[in-house]
MIDRENVEX-337285 format. One line per 10 residues: number of its first residue (from 1); their letters; for each residue x, y, z negated of C-alpha. Coordinates in nm, 4 decimals. Example, Ala and Ser with C-alpha at 12.3 -4.5 7.8 and 13.67 -1.06 7.14 Angstrom:
# residues 2
1	as	1.2300/-0.4500/-0.7800  1.3670/-0.1060/-0.7140
***
This chain:
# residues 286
1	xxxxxxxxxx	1.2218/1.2522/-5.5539  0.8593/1.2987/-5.6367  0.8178/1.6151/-5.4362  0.9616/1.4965/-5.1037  0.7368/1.2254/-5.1646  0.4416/1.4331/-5.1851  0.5760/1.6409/-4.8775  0.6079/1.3442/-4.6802  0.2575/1.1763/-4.8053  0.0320/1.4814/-4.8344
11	xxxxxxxxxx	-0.0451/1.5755/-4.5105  -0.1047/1.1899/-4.4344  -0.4225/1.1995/-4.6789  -0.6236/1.3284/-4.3504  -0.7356/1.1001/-4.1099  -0.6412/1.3682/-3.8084  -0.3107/1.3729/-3.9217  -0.2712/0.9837/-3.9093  -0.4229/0.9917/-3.5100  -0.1797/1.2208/-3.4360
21	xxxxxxxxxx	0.1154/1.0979/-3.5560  0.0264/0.7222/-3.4170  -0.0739/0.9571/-3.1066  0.2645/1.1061/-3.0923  0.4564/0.8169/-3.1364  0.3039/0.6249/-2.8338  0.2987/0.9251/-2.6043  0.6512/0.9917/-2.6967  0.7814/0.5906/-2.5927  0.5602/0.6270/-2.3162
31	xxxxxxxxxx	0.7211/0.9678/-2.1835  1.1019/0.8995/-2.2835  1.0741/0.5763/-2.0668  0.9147/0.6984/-1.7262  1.0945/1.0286/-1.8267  1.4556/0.8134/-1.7605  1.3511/0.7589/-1.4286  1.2435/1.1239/-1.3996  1.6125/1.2735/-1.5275  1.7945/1.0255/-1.3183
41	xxxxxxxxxx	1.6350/1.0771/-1.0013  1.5921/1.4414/-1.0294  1.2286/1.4688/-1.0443  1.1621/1.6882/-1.2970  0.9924/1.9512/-1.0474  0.7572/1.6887/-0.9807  0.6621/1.6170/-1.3011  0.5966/1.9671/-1.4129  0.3874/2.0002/-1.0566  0.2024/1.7331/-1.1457
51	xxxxxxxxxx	0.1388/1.8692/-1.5096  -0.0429/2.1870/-1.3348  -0.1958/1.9788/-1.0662  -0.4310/1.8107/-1.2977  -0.6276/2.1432/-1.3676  -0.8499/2.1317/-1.1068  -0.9668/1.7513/-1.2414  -0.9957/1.9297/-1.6328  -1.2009/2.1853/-1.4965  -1.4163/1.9641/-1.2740
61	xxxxxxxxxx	-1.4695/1.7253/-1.5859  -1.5521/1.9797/-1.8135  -1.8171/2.1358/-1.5571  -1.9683/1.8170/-1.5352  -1.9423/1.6762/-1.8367  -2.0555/2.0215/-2.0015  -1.7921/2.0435/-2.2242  -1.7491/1.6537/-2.3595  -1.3753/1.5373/-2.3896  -1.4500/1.2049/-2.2281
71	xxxxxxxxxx	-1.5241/1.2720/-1.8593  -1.2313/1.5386/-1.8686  -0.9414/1.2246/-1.9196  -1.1346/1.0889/-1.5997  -1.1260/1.3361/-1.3660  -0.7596/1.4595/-1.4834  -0.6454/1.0941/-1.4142  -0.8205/1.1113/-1.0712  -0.6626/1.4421/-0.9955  -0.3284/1.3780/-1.0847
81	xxxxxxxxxx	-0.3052/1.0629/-0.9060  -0.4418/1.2003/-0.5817  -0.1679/1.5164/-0.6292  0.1021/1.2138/-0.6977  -0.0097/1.0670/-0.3847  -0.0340/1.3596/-0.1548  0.3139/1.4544/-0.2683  0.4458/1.1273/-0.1265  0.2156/1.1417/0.2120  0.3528/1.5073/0.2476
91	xxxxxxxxxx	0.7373/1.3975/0.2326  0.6931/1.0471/0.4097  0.4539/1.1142/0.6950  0.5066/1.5323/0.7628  0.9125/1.4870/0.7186  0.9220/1.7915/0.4672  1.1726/1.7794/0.1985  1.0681/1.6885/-0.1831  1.0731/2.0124/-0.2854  0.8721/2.1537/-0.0137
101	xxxxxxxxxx	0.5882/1.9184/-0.0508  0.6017/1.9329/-0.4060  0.5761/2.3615/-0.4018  0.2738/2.3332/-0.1461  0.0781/2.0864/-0.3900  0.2176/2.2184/-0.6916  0.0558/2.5613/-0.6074  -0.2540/2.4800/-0.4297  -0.3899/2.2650/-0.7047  -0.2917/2.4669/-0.9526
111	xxxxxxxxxx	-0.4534/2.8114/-0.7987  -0.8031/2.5801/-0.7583  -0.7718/2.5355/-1.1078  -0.7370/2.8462/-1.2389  -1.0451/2.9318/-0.9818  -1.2528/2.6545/-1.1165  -1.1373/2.7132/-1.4852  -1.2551/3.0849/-1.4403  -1.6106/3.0278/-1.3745  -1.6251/2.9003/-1.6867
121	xxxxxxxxxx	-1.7427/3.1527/-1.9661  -1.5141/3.1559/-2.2687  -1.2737/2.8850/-2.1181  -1.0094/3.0497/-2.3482  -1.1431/2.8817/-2.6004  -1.2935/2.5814/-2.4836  -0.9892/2.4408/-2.2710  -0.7024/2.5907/-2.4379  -0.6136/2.2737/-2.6221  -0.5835/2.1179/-2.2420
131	xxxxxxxxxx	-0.3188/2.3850/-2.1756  -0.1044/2.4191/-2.5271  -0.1830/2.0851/-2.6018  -0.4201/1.9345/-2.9362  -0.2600/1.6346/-3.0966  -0.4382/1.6758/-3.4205  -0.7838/1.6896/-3.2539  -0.7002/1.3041/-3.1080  -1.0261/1.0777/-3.1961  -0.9927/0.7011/-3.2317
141	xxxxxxxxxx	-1.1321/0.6828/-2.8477  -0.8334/0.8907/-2.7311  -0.6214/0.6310/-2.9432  -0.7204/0.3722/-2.7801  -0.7053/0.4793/-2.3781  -0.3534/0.6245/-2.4913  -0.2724/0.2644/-2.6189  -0.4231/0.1043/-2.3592  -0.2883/0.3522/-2.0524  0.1011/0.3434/-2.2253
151	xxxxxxxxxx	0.0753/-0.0351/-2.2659  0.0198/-0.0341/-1.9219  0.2415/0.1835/-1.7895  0.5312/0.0197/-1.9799  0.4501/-0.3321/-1.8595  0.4793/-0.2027/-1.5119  0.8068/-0.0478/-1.5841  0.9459/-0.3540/-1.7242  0.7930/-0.5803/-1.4760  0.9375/-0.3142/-1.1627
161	xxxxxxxxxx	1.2978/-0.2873/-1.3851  1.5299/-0.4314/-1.1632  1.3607/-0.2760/-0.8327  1.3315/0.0583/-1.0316  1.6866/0.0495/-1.1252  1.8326/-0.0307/-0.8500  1.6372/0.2542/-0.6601  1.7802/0.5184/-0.9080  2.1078/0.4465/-0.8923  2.2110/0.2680/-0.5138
171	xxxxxxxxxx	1.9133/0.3170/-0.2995  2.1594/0.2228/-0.0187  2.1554/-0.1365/-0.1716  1.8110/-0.1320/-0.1801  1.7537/-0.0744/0.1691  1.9812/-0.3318/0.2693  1.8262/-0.5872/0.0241  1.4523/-0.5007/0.1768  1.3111/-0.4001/-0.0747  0.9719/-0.1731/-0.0044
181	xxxxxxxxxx	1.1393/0.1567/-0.0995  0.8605/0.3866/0.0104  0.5871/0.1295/-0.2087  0.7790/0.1372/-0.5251  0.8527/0.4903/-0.4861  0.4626/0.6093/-0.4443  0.4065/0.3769/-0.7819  0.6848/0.5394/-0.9499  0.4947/0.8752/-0.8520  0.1915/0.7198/-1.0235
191	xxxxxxxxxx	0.3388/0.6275/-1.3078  0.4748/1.0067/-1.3689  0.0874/1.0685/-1.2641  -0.0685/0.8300/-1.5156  0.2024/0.9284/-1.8477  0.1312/1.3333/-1.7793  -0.2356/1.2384/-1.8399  -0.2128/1.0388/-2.1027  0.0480/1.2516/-2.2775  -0.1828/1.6045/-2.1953
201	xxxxxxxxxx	-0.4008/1.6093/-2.5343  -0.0413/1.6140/-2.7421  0.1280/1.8495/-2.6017  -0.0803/1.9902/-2.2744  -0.0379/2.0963/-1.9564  0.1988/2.4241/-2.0532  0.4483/2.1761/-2.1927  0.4458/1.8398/-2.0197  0.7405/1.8847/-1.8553  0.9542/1.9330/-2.1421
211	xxxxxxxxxx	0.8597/1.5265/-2.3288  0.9450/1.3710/-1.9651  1.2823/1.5667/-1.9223  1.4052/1.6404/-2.2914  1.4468/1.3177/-2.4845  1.5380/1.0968/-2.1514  1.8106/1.4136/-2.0955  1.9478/1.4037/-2.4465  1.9615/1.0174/-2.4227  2.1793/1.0526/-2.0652
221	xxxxxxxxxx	2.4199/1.2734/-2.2639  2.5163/0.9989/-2.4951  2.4891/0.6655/-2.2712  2.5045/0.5677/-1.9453  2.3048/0.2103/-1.9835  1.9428/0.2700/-1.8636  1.8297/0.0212/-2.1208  2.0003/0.1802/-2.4271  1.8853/0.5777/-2.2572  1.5454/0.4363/-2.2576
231	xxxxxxxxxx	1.4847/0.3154/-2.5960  1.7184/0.5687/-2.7630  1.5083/0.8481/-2.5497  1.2052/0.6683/-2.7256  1.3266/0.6822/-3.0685  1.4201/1.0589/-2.9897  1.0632/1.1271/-2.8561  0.9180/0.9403/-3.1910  1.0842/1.1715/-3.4222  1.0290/1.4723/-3.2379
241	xxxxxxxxxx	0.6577/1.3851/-3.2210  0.6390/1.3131/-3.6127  0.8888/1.5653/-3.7607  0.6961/1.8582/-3.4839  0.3645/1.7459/-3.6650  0.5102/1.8153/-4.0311  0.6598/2.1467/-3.9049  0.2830/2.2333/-3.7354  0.1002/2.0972/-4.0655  0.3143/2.3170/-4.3205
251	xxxxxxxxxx	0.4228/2.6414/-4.1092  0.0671/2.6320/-3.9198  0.2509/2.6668/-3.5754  0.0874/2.4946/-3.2390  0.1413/2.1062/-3.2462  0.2475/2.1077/-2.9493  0.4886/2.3543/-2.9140  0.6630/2.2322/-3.2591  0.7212/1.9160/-3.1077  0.8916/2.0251/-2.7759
261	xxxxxxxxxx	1.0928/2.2532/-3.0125  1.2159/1.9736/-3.2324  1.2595/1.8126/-2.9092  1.5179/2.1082/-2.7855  1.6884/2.0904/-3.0907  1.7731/1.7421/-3.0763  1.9141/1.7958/-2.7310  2.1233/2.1151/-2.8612  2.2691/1.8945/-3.1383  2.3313/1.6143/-2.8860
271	xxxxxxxxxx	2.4868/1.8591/-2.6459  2.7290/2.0392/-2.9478  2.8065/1.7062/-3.0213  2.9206/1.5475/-2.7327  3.1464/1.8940/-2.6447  3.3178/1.8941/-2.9707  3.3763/1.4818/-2.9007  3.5291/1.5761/-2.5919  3.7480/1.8921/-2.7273  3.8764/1.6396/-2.9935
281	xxxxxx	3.9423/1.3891/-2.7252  4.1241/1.6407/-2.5112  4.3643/1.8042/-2.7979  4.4510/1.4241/-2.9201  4.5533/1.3798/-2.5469  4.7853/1.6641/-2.5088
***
């Protein structure tokens, strides 16, 4: 008893340990919510283009900012919004299809970012934690515009459920009900925008993609109420976040990467269980 207590309370002597696990926890509610949208509307291609689009603001905002975290949040915010938005101009006003637009964005931004990034001398080392992700290097300033941003973000979501909802699963109602499908869909694309910023410090740019598809996609496997995928994604996301931080603390493996991986393994044992569910179901039938 006493030494899984010290395994569970010795790593939480150090401050950076305690940001990032509060860090993790918020980032993961925050991503396993907008990522239920994400799953059941297909967007995951979007979300990973908007992961890489952000480069060109991180590079931008460390040039300027010559090397200070602060005015790198900034500029990525900026950047991702304006890729969020150009997506949506691109498939509204040119007629292209979603994928399209997204691949032209998706690959532009992201080859002005690796230009930018470039001209910066020993950017390997300055910016990796921007592409692999560097929970445990979250200050109590990051907390806070993390807290702050995912407060938002949810309130919105709530506020928008209904309209939200009802755009995922019968747009054809929508349209007959009026409601402004185009407006809630560009916020919905800034939404995406605002949680891959705020969620780019735990688990970076390489691995975005995986905390808005993963928990919300293990959640879909086991329910088909958006309330209970949402907050069943979020408890998924939470665990991950805080059991991927004791696997990085005492096998010294990337934060970020331990986290998608306990992630994955949640949605393997979700997936084995569901198909042995359904083999029992199906021999009790015959």
């Amino acid at each position: 008893m006493n030494y899984l207590q010290d395994l569970l309370l010795q790593p939480l002597q150090y401050p950076f340990m305690q940001r990032g696990m509060i860090a993790a926890v918020l980032v993961g509610v925050v991503c396993a919510v907008v990522g239920a949208y994400v799953v059941l509307r297909g967007m995951a291609f979007f979300g990973d283009a908007l992961a890489h689009a952000i480069l060109p603001g991180v590079a931008v905002g460390y040039l300027v900012g010559g090397g200070a975290r602060g005015p790198l949040f900034w500029w990525a915010l900026a950047t991702s919004v304006f890729a969020a938005l150009g997506i949506g101009a691109l498939i509204r006003t040119a007629k292209m299809r979603e994928d399209t637009a997204i691949g032209i964005v998706f690959a532009g931004m992201f080859a002005l970012g690796i230009a930018l990034i470039s001209t910066v001398r020993n950017y390997t080392a300055d910016l990796a934690h921007f592409l692999f992700g560097d929970v445990l290097a979250v200050s109590t300033s990051d907390l806070w515009l993390i807290g702050a941003f995912g407060g938002a973000i949810l309130l919105i979501v709530i506020f928008f459920y209904k309209e939200f909802l009802l755009l995922s699963f019968d747009p054809l109602l929508a349209a007959t009900l009026r409601l402004p499908a185009h407006l809630l869909d560009y916020l919905l694309y800034i939404l995406i925008a605002l949680t891959v910023v705020v969620s780019l410090q735990t688990v970076g740019v390489a691995l975005m993609v995986a905390m808005l598809v993963t928990p919300a996609a293990t959640a879909h496997m086991l329910t088909r109420r958006l309330p209970v995928m949402m907050l069943l994604a979020a408890i998924l996301a939470s665990f991950a976040g805080v059991i991927g931080l004791y696997l990085s603390y005492y096998i010294s493996v990337a934060s970020g990467a331990a986290i998608v991986l306990t992630s994955t393994l949640f949605f393997i044992i979700g997936w084995s269980a569901k198909a042995i569910n359904q083999a029992i179901t199906r021999r009790k039938a015959i």
